[in-house]
N, C-alpha and C positions, 0 to 999 in steps of 0.2 A: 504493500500500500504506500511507503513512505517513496517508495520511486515512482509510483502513479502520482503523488502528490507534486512530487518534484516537477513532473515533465508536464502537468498543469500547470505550475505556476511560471516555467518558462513558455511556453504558449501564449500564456494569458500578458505575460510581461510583453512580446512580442508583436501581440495582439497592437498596441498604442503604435498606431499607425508615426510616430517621430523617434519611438524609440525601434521598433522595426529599421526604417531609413538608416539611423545613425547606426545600428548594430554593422547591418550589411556593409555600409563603405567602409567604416572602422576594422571589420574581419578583412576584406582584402589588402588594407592600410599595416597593420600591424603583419600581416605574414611579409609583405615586405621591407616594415622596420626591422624585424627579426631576421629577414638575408644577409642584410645589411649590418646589423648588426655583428652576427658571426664572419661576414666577409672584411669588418673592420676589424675585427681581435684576430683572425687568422692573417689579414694582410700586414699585419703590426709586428707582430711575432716573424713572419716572411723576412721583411725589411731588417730586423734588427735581431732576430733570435735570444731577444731579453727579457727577463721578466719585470724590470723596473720600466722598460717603456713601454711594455702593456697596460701594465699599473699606470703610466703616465694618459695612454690614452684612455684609457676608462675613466680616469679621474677627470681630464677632459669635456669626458659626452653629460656624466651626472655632476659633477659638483657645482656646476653653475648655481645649479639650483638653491642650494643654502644661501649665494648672495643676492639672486632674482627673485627664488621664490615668493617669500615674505611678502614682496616690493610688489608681485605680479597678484598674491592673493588678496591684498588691501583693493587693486584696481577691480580685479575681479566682482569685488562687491562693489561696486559703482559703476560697473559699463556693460554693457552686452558681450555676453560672454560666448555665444554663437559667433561673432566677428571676431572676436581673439582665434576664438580656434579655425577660423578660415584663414586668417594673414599666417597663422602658424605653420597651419599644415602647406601654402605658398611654398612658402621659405622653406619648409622641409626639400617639398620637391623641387626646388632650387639646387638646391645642398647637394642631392642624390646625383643630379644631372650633371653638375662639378664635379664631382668625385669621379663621375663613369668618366666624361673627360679625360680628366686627367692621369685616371688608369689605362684608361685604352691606349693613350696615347704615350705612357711610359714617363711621363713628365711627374709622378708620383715618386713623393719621397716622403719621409718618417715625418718631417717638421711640416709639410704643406700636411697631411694626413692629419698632424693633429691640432694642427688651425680650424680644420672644417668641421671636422670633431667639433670641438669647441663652441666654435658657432651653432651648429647645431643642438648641442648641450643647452645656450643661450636659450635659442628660438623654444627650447620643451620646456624648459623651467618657466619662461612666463605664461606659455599655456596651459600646463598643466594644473591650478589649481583654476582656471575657467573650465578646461575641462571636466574635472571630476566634479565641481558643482555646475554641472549642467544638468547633468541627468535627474536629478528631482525635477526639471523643471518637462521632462522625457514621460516620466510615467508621473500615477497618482501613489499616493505616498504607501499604499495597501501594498503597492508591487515595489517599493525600494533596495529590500533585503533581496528579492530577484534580479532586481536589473543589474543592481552592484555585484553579484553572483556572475550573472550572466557575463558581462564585461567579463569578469575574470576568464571564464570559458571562452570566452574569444580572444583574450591574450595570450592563453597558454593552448589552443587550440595552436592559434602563431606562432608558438614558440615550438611549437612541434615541427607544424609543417613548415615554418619558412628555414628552420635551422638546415630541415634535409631536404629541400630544393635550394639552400646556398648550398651545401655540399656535393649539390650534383653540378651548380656552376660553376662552382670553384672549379671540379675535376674536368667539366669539358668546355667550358668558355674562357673559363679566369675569376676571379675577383671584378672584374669591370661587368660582367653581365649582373652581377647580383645587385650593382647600384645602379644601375639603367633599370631592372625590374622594380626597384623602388621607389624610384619618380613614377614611374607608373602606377601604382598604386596611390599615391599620393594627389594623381589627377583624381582617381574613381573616388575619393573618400570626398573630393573636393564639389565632384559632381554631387554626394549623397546630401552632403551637408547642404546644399544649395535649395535640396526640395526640403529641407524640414520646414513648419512652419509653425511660429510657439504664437502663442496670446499674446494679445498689447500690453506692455506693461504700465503698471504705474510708478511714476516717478519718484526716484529715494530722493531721501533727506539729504540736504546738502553735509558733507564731511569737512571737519574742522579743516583736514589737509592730510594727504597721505599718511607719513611718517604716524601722524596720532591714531591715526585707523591702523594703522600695523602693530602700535602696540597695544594698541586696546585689546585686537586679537591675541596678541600675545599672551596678555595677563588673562584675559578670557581661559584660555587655552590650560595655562600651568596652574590657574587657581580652582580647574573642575577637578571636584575629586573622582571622577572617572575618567576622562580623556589625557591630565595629565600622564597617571601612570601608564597607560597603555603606549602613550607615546614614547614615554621612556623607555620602556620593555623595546619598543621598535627601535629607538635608535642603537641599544647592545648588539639587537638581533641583525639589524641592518649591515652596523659594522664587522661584528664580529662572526657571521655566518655566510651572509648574502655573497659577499665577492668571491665565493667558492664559482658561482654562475660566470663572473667577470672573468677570473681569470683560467676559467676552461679551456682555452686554447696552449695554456701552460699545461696545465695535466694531464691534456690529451695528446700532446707531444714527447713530454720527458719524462712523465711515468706512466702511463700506460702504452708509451710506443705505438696511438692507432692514427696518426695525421689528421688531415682534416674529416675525412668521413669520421673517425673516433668521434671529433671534438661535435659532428651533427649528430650524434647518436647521443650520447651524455647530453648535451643541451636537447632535445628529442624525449630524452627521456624522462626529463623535469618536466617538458611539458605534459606529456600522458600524465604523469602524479596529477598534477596541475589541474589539469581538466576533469578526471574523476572526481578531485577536490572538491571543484567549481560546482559542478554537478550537484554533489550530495550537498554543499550548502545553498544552493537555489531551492531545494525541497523543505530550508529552514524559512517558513511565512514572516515569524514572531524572531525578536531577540532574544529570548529566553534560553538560556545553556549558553548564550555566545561567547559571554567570559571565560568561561570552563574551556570553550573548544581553543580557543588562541592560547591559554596557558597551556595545556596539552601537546598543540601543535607545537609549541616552542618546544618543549621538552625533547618532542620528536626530531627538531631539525636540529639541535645540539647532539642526540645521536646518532642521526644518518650522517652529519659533515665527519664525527671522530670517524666510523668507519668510512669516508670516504678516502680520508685522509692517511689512513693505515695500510689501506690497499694497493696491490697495483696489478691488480685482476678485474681486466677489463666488466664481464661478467658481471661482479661485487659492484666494481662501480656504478655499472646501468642500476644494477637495485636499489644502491642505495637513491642516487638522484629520482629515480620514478615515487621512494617515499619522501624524499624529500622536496620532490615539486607538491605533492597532496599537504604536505605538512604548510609549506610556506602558503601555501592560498589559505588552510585554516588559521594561521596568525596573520598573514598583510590584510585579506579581503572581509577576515572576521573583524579586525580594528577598523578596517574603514567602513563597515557597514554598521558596526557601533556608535562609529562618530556618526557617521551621516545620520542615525536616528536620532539621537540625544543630542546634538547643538542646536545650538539659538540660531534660525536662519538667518540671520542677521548678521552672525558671523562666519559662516559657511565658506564662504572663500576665503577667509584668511585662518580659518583652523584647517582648511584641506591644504591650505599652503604649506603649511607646517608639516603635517601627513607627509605630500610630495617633497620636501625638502628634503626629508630622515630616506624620503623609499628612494630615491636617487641621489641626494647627498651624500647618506653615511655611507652606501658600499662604495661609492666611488673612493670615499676618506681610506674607508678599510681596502680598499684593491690597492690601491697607491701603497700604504706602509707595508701591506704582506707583496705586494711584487717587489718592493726593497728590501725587505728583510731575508726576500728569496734567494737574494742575490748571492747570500751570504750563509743560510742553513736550507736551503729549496724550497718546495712551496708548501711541504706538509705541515711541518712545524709551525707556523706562522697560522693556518689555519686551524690546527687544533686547540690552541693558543684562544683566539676568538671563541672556537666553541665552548670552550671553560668559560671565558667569562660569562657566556650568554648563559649558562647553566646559572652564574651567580645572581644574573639579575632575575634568572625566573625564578629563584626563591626568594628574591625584595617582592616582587610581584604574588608569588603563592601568599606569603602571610597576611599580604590585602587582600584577599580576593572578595572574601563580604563585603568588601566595602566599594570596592570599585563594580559590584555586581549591584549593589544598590545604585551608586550612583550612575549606572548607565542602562542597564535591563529595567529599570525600575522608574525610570523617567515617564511624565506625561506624554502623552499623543501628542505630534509637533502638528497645527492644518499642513495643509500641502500647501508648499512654497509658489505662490505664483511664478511666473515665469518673467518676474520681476527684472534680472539683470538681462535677459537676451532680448 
């Protein structure tokens, strides 16, 4: 019954004819972020065969975000947030169609690589928390814990497939065809976004001036006694587990010996966890358990990275990443479906800023110092390293759990947010 209920409530989520639209282009959008994606960490590694200038460009594509983010979540709550992720996704397929360029055409090197990188990094961090508070404004508030489910299932859907069609361009085009297929995708998501069409909004309240909206959020944010701690939990987990993902193209070169197919199958295989994850929590209607399932999931991805990290059987490793993609969707997409119910829409884009900061900030923070420290003990030790610590904050996090299960599961019904900023 619980999976008949599930594949109701993605139907029905489906159903809202704007969140349909933005699903479909964002699915073929994201399987080509993710070519892209692995054909930057495989062409990085190419160029340089180093683990600190992997770590350099990872930290490149996400760290922006810690310094834009804030800056982009404050505007968020005062402008049309539809039009941010249109000039976004632009510039993405800009970005894509330079990089093919410049690969095709052999004028690629490590420092142009991580300029564009960079840029890029730029263009996601200020959309990103207009993105993720849009989608309230997509479905009615009955289908939230779905649609943020749902997203997840099409990101890690993405990360499945687009990891192994880069691995199949890698092997018969190059690196250059996987960033030509992802301007293309970026036109279709550009078409999708064009037919949605939200309610008129009513006009906000005039804001003192940026900077005081960003911190207002701020103090909003670390003085809920439910959102802060869960945030904290994410940034341990972010740092200290996550660039296991980042720097896959290290481990699937120098200890598992499988090249790039390796490195699409281990990223392949986070996504299958990933999407099973997705799944079983779309069948969750209510927040009720959701505290319990992200403290769990953590636990889980502190032990799948130790044994990732101890192994170097290919095999082990597909296992362990397939539970540790199901684990990471029940800690990232259970906090953010926590926040998204329990904050003040008021603040909604600049506490999702904050969210997007920690999910792309901190791994970039932690791929940078464990591809440095690889340098010098390889890349295991560095990440088992993180996974202890993330073991230590989920027991600051177990001995609140009552309390941050009150203050979030237990919150009043929020109305359904008009569609106030787009």
């Amino acid at each position: 019954m619980n999976h008949l209920a599930g594949l109701h409530n993605i139907v029905r989520a489906l159903s809202n004819p704007n969140f349909g639209i933005y699903t479909a282009g964002n699915a073929v959008s994201l399987v080509g972020t993710w070519m892209q994606r692995v054909a930057t960490g495989w062409l990085a590694w190419e160029l340089t065969g180093s683990g600190a200038w992997l770590g350099a460009v990872v930290f490149a594509d996400l760290f922006p975000t810690v310094l834009v983010g804030p800056i982009a979540g404050a505007y968020a709550d005062r402008t049309d947030r539809l039009r941010v992720t249109k000039i976004s996704q632009t510039l993405g397929m800009l970005q894509a169609a330079a990089l093919f360029l410049f690969t095709a055409t052999g004028a690629i090197n490590i420092e142009l690589l991580l300029i564009l990188t960079l840029f890029l990094g730029v263009v996601a961090a200020f959309n990103q928390p207009a993105r993720l508070a849009l989608i309230p404004a997509l479905v009615p508030r009955s289908d939230l814990t779905t649609a943020v489910a749902v997203n997840s299932v099409v990101f890690n859907l993405a990360r499945f497939i687009g990891p192994a069609a880069a691995g199949v361009a890698i092997v018969s085009g190059g690196v250059a065809v996987a960033f030509l297929l992802n301007a293309v995708s970026f036109a279709f998501f550009l078409l999708a976004l064009s037919r949605i069409r939200l309610e008129p909004a009513e006009a906000r309240m005039a804001k003192r001036n940026l900077f005081a909206d960003l911190a207002e959020g701020f103090r909003y944010a670390m003085s809920h006694a439910g959102i802060a701690p869960v945030l904290l939990l994410l940034i341990v987990t972010s740092v200290g587990v996550r660039p296991v993902i980042e720097l896959m193209a290290g481990f699937a070169d120098s200890v598992f010996a499988a090249g790039a197919q390796g490195l699409a199958m281990l990223t392949s295989a986070i996504g299958i966890g990933a999407v099973v994850g997705g799944v079983w929590l779309a069948g969750r209607a209510e927040p009720e358990g959701l505290t319990r399932v992200v403290l769990r999931a953590t636990l889980a991805l502190v032990a799948t990275t130790l044994v990732f990290a101890a192994t170097d059987a290919l095999w082990l490793g597909l296992v362990a990443m397939l539970v540790l993609g199901f684990a990471m969707v029940g800690a990232g997409v259970g906090t953010q479906t926590l926040i998204q119910l329990s904050v003040d829409s008021a603040m909604r884009g600049r506490v999702l800023s904050l969210y997007g900061l920690i999910f792309r900030g901190a791994p970039a923070l932690g791929a940078l110092m464990m591809g440095v420290a690889s340098e010098a003990v390889g890349l295991r030790w560095p990440l088992s390293a993180g996974a202890l610590c993330v073991l230590a904050a989920w027991a600051w996090a177990r001995a609140r759990e009552g309390r941050i299960i009150h203050a979030l599961e237990a919150a009043p019904p929020e109305p359904r947010e008009a569609a106030a900023p787009q």
